[in-house]
C-alpha positions as CSV (number, residue, x, y, z in Angstrom):
1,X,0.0,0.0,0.0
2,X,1.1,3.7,-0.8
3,X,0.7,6.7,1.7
4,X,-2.2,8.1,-0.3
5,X,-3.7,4.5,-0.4
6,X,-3.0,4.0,3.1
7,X,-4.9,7.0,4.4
8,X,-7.6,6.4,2.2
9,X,-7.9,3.1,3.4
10,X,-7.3,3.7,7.3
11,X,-10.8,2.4,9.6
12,X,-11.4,1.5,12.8
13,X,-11.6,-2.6,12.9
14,X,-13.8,-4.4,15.0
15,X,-12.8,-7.9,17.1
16,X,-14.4,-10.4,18.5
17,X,-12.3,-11.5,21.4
18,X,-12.7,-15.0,23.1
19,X,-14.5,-13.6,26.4
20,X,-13.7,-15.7,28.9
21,X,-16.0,-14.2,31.7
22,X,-18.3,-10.5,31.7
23,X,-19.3,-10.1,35.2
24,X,-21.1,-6.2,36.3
25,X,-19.2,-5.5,39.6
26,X,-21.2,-2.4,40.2
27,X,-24.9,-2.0,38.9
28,X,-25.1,1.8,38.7
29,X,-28.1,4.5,38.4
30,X,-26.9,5.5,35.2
31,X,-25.0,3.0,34.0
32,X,-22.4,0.0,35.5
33,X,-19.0,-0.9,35.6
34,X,-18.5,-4.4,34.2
35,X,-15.2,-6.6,34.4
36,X,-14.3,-8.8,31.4
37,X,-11.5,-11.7,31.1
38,X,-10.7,-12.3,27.4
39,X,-8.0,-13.6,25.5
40,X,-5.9,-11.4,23.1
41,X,-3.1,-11.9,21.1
42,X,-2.4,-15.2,22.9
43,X,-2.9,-13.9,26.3
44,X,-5.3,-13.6,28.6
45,X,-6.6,-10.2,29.8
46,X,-8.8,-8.6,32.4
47,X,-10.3,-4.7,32.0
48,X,-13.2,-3.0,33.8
49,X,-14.9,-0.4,31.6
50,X,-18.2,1.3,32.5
51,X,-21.1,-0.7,30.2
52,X,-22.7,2.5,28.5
53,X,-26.2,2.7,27.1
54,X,-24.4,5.0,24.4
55,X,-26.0,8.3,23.1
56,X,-27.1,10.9,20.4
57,X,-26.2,15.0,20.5
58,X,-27.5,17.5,17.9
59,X,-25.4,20.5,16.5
60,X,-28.5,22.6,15.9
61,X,-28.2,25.5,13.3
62,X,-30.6,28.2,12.9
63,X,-31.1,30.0,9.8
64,X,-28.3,32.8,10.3
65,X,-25.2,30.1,10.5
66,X,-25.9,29.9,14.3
67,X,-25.1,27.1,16.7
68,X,-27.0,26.1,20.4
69,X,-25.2,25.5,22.7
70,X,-26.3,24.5,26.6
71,X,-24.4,25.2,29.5
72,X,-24.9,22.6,32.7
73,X,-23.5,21.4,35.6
74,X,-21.3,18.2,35.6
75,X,-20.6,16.3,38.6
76,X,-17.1,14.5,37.9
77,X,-15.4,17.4,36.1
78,X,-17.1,20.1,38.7
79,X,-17.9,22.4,35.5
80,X,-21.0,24.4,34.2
81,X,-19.5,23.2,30.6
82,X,-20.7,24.6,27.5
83,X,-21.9,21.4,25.4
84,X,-24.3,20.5,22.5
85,X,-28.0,19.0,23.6
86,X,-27.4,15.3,23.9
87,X,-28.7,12.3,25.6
88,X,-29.0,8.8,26.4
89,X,-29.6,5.9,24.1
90,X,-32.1,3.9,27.0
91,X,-35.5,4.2,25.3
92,X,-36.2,0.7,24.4
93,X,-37.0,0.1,20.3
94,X,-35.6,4.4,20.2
95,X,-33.4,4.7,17.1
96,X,-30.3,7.5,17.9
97,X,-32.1,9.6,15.3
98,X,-35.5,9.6,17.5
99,X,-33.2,10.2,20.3
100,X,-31.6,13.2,18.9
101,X,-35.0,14.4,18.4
102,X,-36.4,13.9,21.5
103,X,-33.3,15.5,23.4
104,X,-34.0,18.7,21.0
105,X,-37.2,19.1,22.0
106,X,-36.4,18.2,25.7
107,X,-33.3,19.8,26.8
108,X,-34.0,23.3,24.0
109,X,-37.8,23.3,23.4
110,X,-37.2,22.8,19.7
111,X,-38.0,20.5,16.8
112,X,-35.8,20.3,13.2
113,X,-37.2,19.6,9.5
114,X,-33.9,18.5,8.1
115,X,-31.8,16.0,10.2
116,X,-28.0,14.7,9.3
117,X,-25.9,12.2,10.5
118,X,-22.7,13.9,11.4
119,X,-20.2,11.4,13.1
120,X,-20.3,8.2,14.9
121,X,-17.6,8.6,18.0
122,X,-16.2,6.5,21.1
123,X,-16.0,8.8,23.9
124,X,-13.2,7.4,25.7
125,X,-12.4,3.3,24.1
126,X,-9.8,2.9,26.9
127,X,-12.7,3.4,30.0
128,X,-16.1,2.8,28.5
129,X,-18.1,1.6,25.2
130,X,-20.0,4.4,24.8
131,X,-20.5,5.5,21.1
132,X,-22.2,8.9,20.7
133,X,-23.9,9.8,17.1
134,X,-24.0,13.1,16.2
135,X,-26.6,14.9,14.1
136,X,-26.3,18.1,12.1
137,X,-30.3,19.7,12.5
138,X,-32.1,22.5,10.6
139,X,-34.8,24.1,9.8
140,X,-35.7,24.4,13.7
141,X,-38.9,25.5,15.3
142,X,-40.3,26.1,18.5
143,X,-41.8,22.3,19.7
144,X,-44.2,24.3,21.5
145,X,-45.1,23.8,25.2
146,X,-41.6,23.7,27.1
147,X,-40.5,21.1,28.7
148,X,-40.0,20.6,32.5
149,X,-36.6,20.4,33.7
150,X,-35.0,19.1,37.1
151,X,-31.9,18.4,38.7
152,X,-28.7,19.3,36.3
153,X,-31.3,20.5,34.0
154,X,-33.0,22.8,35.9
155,X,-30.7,25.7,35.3
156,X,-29.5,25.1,31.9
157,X,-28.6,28.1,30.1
158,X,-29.4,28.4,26.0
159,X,-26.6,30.5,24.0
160,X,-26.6,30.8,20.3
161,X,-23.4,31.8,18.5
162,X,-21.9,31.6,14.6
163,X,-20.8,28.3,13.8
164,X,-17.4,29.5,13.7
165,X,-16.9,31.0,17.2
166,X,-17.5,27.8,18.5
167,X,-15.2,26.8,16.5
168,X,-12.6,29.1,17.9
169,X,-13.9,28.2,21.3
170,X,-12.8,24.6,21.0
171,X,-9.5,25.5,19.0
172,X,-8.7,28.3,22.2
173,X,-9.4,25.6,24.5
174,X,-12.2,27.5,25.8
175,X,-15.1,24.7,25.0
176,X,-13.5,21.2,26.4
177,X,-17.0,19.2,25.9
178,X,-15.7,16.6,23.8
179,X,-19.2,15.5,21.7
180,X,-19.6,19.6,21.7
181,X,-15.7,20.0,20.1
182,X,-16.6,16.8,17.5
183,X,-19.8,17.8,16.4
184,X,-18.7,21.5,15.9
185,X,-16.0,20.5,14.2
186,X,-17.4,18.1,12.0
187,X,-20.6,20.7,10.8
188,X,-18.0,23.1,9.9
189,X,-16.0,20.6,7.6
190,X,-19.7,19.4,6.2
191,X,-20.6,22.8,5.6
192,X,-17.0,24.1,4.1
193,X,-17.0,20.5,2.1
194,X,-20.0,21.7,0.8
């Protein structure tokens, strides 16, 4: 293979390793840490990793080249970060697109015509399984009644900037929100790629 054949031709591979054992050793609220024995590459292995439901976010774009973004509290990194609506795959028979459009209309109080698929990402491969798909919406509208929100939720704030300030936000290192820094990055490529 050539460089320009090997980039071309550069994906992530997935393996099915011989699992010896898959045992939870903690059954969480949100989600539970589960311990697996395997055998790779001729030897046998054991890693803990937190078993995630996986989720869906939305880069939502308003008709002036606008982003939202939501600002709420997060426990383990003791931040008020600035992230994208996004939420949970745990709605039995829920494809990530219907979840993407029910965490619009929940976490912003909006709905979108035109939908996207963006990027499909792993969070963080070496600690959890979580994959997050990312959708590009437009052609948003109010949903109409608001909905109730409690706990982190209660006191999100709603900020709309150009695409490209965001941008600069994550390249600054002023937006750290990784699902916010992929799927702002990744619109912005769509939309320059045309």
């Amino acid at each position: 293979m050539t460089a320009g054949e090997s980039a071309a031709a550069l994906r992530d591979e997935p393996v099915d390793p011989d699992v010896v054992s898959s045992d939870v050793v903690y059954d969480g609220m949100v989600w539970d840490v589960r311990r697996d024995t395997f055998r790779y590459n001729g030897t046998e292995l054991t890693r803990e990793y937190i078993d995630h439901t996986g989720a869906a976010a939305i880069v939502a774009m308003d008709d002036d080249g606008q982003v939202l973004l939501i600002q709420q509290y997060r426990h383990p990194i003791r931040h008020r970060d600035w992230e994208i609506p996004a939420g949970l795959l745990d709605m039995d028979g829920e494809t990530p697109l219907e979840t993407a459009q029910r965490e619009l209309q929940e976490e912003a109080d909006l709905v979108a015509s035109d939908w996207e698929p963006l990027v499909s990402i792993f969070t963080t491969p070496g600690g959890n399984d979580e994959v997050v798909h990312l959708f590009f919406a437009r052609g948003l509208s109010p949903a109409g009644e608001a909905h109730a929100r409690e706990a982190e939720e209660a006191d999100i704030r709603i900020e709309w900037i150009p695409l490209q300030d965001a941008v600069t936000g994550v390249l600054e290192g002023r937006l750290r929100n990784g699902i916010l820094t992929a799927g702002v990055l990744a619109a912005a490529e769509k939309l320059r790629r045309g």
